[in-house]
C-alpha positions as CSV (number, residue, x, y, z in Angstrom):
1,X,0.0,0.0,0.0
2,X,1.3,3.2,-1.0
3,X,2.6,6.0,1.8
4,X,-0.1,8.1,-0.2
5,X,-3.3,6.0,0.8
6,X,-1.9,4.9,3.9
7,X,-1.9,9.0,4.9
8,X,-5.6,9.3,3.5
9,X,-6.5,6.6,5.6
10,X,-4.8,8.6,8.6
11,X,-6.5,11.7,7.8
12,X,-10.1,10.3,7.6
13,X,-9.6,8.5,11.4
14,X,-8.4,11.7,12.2
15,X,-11.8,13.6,11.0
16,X,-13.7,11.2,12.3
17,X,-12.0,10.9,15.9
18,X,-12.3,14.1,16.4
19,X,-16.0,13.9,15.7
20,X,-16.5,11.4,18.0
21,X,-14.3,13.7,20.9
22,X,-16.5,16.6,20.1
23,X,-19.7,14.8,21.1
24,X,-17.8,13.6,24.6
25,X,-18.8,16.8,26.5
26,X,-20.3,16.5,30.1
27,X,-23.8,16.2,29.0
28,X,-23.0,13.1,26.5
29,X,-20.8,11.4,28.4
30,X,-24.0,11.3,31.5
31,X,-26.2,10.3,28.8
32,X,-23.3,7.6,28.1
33,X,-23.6,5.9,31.7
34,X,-27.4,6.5,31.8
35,X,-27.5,4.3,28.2
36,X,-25.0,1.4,29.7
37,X,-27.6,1.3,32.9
38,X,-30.3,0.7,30.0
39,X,-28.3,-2.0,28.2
40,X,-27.7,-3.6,31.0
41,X,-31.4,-3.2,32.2
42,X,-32.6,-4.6,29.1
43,X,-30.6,-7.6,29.1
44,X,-28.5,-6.6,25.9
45,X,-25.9,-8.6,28.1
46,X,-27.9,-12.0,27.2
47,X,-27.9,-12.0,23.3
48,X,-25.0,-9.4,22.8
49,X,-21.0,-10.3,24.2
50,X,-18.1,-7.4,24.5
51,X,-15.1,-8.6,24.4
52,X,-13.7,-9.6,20.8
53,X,-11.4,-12.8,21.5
54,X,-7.9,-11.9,20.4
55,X,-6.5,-14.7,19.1
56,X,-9.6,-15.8,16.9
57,X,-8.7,-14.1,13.4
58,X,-12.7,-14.2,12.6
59,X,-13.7,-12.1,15.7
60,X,-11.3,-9.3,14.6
61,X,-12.0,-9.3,11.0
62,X,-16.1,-9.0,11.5
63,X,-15.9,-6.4,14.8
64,X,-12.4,-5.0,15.0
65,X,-9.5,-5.2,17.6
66,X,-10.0,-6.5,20.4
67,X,-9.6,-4.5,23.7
68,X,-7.4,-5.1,26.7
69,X,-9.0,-7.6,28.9
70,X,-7.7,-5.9,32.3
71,X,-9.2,-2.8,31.0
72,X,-12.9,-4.9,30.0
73,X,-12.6,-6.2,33.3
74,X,-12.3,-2.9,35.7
75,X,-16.3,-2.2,34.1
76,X,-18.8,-2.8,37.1
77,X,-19.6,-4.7,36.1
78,X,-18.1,-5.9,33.2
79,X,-20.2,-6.9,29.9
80,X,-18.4,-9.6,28.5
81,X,-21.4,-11.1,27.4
82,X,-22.3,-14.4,25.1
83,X,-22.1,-14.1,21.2
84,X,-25.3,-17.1,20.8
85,X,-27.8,-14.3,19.5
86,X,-26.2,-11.3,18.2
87,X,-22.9,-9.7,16.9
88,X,-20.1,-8.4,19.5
89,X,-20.8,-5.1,20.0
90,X,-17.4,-4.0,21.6
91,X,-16.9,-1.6,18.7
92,X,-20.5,-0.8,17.3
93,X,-19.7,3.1,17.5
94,X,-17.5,2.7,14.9
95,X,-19.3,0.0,12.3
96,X,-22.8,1.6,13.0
97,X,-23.5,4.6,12.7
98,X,-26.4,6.6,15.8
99,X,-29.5,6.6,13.0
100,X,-28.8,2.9,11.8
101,X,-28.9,1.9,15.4
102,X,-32.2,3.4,16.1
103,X,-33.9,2.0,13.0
104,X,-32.3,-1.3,14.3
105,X,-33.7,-0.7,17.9
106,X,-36.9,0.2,16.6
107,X,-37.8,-2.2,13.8
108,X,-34.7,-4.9,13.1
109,X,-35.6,-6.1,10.3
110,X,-36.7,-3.1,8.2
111,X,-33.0,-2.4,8.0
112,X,-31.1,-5.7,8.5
113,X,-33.4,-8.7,6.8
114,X,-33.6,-12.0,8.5
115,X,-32.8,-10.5,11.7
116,X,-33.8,-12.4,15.2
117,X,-33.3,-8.8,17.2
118,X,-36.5,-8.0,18.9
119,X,-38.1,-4.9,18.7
120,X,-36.9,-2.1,21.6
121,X,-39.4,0.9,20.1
122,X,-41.0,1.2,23.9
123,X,-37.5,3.3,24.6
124,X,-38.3,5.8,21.8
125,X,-41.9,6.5,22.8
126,X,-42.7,10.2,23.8
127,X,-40.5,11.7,26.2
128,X,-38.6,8.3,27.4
129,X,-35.1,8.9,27.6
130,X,-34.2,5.5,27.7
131,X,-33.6,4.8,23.8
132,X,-31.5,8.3,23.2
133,X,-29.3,7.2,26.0
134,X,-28.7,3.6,25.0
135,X,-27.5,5.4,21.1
136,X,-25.0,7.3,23.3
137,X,-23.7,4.5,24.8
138,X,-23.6,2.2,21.9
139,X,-21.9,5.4,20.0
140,X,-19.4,5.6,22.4
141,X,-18.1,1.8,21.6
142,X,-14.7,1.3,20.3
143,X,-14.0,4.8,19.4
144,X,-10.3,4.5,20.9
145,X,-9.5,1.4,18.3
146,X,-10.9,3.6,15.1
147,X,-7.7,4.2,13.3
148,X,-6.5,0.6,14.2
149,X,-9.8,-0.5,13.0
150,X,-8.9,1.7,9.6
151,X,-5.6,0.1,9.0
152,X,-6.7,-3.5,9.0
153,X,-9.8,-2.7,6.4
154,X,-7.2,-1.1,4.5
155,X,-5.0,-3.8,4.0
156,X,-8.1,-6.4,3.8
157,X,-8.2,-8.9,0.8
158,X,-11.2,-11.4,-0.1
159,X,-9.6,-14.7,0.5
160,X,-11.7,-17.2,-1.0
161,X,-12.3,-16.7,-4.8
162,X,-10.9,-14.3,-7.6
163,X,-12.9,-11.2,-7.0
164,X,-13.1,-10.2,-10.9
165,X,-14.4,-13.9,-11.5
166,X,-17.9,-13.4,-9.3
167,X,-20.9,-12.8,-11.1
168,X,-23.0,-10.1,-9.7
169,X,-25.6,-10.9,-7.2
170,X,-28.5,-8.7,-7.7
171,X,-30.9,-11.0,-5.4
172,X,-29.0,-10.2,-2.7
173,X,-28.8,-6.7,-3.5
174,X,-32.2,-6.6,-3.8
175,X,-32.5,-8.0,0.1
176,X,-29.7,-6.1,2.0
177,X,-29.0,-3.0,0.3
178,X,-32.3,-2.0,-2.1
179,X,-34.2,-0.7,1.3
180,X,-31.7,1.7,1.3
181,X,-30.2,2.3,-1.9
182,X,-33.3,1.9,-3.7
183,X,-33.2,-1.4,-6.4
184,X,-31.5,0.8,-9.3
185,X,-29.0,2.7,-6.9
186,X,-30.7,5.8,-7.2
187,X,-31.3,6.7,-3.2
188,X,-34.7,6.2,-3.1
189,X,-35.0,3.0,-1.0
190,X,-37.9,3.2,1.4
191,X,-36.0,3.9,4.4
192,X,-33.5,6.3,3.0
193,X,-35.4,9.3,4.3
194,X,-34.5,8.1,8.1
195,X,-31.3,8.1,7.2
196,X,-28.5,11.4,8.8
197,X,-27.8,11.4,5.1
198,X,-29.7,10.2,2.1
199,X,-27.4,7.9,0.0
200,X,-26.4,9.3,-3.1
201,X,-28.4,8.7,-6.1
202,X,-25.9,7.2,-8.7
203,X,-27.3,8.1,-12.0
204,X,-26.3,12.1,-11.2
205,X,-24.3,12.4,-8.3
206,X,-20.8,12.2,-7.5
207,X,-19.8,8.8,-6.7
208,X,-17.5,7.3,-3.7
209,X,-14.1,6.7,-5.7
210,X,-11.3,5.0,-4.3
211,X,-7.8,7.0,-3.3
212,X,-5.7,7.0,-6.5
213,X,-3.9,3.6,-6.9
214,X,-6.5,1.5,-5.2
215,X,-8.3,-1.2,-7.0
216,X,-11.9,-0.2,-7.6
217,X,-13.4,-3.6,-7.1
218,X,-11.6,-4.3,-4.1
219,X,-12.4,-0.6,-2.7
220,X,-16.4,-1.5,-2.9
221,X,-15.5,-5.0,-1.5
222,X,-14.2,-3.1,1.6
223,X,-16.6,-0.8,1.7
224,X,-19.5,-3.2,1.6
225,X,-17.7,-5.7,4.1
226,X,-17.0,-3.2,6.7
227,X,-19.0,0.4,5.8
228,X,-18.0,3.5,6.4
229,X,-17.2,4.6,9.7
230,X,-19.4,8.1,10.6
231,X,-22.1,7.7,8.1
232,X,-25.2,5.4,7.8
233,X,-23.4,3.0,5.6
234,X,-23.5,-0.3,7.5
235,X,-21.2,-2.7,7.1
236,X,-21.9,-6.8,6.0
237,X,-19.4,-8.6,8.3
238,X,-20.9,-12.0,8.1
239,X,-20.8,-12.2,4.3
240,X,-18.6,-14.7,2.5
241,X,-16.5,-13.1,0.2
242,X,-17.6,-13.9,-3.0
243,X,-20.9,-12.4,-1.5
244,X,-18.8,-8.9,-0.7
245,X,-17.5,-9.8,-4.7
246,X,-21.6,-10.0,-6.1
247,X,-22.6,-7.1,-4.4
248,X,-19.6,-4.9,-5.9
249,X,-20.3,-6.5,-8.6
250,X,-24.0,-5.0,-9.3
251,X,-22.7,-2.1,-7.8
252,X,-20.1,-1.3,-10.6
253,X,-22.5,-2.2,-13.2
254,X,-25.5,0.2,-11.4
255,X,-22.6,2.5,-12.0
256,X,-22.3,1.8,-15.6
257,X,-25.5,2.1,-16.6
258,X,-25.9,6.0,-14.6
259,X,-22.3,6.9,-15.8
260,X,-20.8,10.3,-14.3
261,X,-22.1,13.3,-16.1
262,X,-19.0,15.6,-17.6
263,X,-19.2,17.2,-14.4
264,X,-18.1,14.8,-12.3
């Protein structure tokens, strides 16, 4: 990887840090306690683990580095958790962003398909505090590991199959990313509106390129595996990788068909 990419890497953890410091005033970082009271209240504890095993390459490639244990420890108490149910969630803050976990909390499987999350709306109702706390807390996750985080998506490769081989997958387009995205990549998927920002609408808007001497396929392969930390864009962990390769796939040819106007 060039010294080029690896410094545009540095400067977008470095943005996005320092958004995540500016929301750690006094105020937030209450909230932040009165959220891990609620998590624990609501027994995220039983379906949900926080602590990413170290040694287990799996566990860091879907949720990121692993924290120190004597450090997960000192919590009172400490979340450690089970992983029979639900992802690890030691660094959601950084792979989801505050508006994707709210739809989550609120209505699963509107935004993630298939999902076995139940529903927590009750937090959100009218003037319960309980659901905005629990996004501050599950914002605050993993904020410390971002740029470590950064690094090893940057230097990710698919491992199973020839990424230029995989035919596109548009079925599972249509499942996991149309509700957003809208089915031809234009922005208009049916939850796009509750979104901080409304994806871009490919046929006449600027598109997400790569830093110059990164592969473009394998860009969108890293960007659909693990998102894009500080926006909406979720990542797909639990994919296989000629799964990542399909979805690119469509992707690039969505992108085809709406080509850049001279503009762009």
């Amino acid at each position: 990887m060039s010294d080029a990419l690896t410094c545009h890497r540095h400067a977008v953890a470095a943005i996005l840090l320092l958004g995540l410091l500016l929301r750690a005033t006094a105020g937030e970082n209450d909230a932040v306690d009165r959220g891990r009271e609620v998590y624990i209240a609501e027994g995220c504890i039983n379906c949900h683990s926080q602590y990413i095993r170290p040694k287990v390459a799996a566990d860091v490639e879907r949720w990121g580095p692993a924290a120190s244990l004597p450090i997960v420890l000192e919590s009172t108490p400490p979340l450690l958790g089970n992983r029979r149910q639900g992802p690890d969630l030691s660094n959601v803050g950084i792979r989801r962003s505050p508006a994707w976990n709210r739809l989550h909390l609120i209505a699963p499987r509107t935004i993630s398909p298939g999902s076995v999350m139940p529903t927590y709306a009750y937090l959100f109702g009218a003037g319960d505090q309980r659901g905005p706390d629990l996004l501050s807390y599950l914002s605050s996750l993993g904020s410390e590991r971002l740029i470590e985080r950064l690094d090893f998506v940057a230097h990710w490769q698919p491992g199973e199959h020839p990424i230029e081989a995989v035919a596109p997958n548009s079925a599972l387009f249509l499942r996991l990313c149309s509700a957003c995205h809208g089915s031809a990549g234009r922005g208009d998927g049916v939850i796009a509106h509750l979104l901080e920002t409304v994806p871009s609408d490919w046929a006449g808007s600027p598109k997400r390129r790569p830093a110059s001497g990164e592969d473009e396929l394998l860009f969108l392969c890293r960007l659909i595996k693990f998102g894009l930390p500080g926006t909406a864009m979720a990542g797909h962990e639990y994919l296989r990788d000629d799964e990542i390769a399909g979805l690119a796939r469509v992707v690039q040819n969505l992108e085809t068909h709406f080509p850049p106007t001279p503009s762009q």
